[in-house]
C-alpha positions as CSV (number, residue, x, y, z in Angstrom):
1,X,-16.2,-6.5,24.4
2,X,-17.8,-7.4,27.8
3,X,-19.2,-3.5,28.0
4,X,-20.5,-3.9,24.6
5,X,-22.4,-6.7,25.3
6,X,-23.7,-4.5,28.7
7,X,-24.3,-2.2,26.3
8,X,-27.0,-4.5,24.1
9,X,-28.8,-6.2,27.0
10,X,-29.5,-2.5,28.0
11,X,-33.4,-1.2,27.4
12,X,-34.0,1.0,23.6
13,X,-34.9,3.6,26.4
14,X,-31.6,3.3,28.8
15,X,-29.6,3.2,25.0
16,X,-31.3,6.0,23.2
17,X,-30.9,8.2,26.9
18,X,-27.1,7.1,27.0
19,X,-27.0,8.3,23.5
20,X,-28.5,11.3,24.2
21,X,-25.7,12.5,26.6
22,X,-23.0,11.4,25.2
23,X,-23.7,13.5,21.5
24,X,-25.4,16.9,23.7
25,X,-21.9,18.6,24.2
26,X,-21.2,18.1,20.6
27,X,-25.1,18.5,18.7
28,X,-24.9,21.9,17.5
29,X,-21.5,21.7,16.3
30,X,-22.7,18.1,14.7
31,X,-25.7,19.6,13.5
32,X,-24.2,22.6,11.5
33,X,-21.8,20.3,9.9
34,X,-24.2,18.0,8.6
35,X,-26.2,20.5,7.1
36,X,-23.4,21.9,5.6
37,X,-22.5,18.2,4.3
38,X,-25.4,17.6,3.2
39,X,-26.1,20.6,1.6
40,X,-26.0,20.8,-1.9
41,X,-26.8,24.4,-3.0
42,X,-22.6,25.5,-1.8
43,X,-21.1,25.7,-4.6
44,X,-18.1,23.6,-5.6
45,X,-14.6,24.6,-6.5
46,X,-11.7,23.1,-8.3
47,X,-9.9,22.1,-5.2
48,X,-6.5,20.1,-7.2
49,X,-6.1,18.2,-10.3
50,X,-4.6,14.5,-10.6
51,X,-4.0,13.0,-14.0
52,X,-3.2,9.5,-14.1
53,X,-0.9,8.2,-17.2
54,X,-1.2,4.8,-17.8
55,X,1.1,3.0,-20.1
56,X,0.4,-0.1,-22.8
57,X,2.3,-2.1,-20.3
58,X,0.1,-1.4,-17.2
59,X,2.1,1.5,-15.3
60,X,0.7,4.2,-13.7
61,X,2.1,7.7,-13.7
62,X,0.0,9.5,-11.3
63,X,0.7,13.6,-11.4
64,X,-0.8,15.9,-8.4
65,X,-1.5,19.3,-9.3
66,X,-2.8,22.3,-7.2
67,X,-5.1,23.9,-9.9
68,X,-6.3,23.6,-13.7
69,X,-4.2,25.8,-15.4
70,X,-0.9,24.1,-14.3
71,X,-2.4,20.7,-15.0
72,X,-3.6,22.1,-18.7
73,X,0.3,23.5,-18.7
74,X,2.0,20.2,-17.9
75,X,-0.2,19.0,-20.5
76,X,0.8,20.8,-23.4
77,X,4.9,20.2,-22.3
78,X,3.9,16.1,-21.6
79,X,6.3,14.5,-24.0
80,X,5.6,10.9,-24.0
81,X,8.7,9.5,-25.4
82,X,10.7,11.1,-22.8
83,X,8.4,10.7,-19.5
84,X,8.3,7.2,-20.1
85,X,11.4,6.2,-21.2
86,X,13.0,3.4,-19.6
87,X,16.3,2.8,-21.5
88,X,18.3,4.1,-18.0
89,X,16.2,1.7,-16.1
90,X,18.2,-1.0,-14.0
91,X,17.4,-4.4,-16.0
92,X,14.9,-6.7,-13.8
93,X,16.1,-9.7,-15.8
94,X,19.6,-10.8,-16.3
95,X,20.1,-13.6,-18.8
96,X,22.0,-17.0,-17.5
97,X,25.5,-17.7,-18.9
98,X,25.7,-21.0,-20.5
99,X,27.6,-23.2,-19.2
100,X,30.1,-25.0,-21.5
């Protein structure tokens, strides 16, 4: 903290030169990759596919997949009764005996 505050009661001139130095080993490098950043002619490819199931009761099925075709495949074979049935589910909740 005490070398940031060395730091700001430093000149715009001594900061901008201590800059300077510290980013020249690394410019052209940071250069390059911020014009490929920022460039938006690249074009873009389908890197991975996540679908996200959500159910009336406010769970979220999240399924990671590496392209479209096996997103589009998992799909068609989705069978929602099965993939969210909870019947085998431990039971949160267990009801109180009475007591007599």
């Amino acid at each position: 903290m005490e070398s940031l505050e060395k730091f700001n009661h430093l000149s715009e001139l001594d900061r901008k030169q201590i800059a300077k130095k510290l980013v020249a080993g690394v410019e052209n490098d940071l250069r390059k990759s911020l014009q490929t950043a920022l460039n938006e002619s690249i074009p873009r490819k389908l890197h991975s596919v996540v679908l996200v199931v959500r159910s009336n009761r406010g769970e979220t099925h999240t399924y990671d997949f590496p392209d479209l075709q096996q997103a589009i495949a998992f799909m068609q074979s989705y069978d929602e009764e099965r993939e969210l049935d909870t019947s085998d589910a431990p039971v949160l909740l267990m009801e109180s005996k009475k007591k007599s």
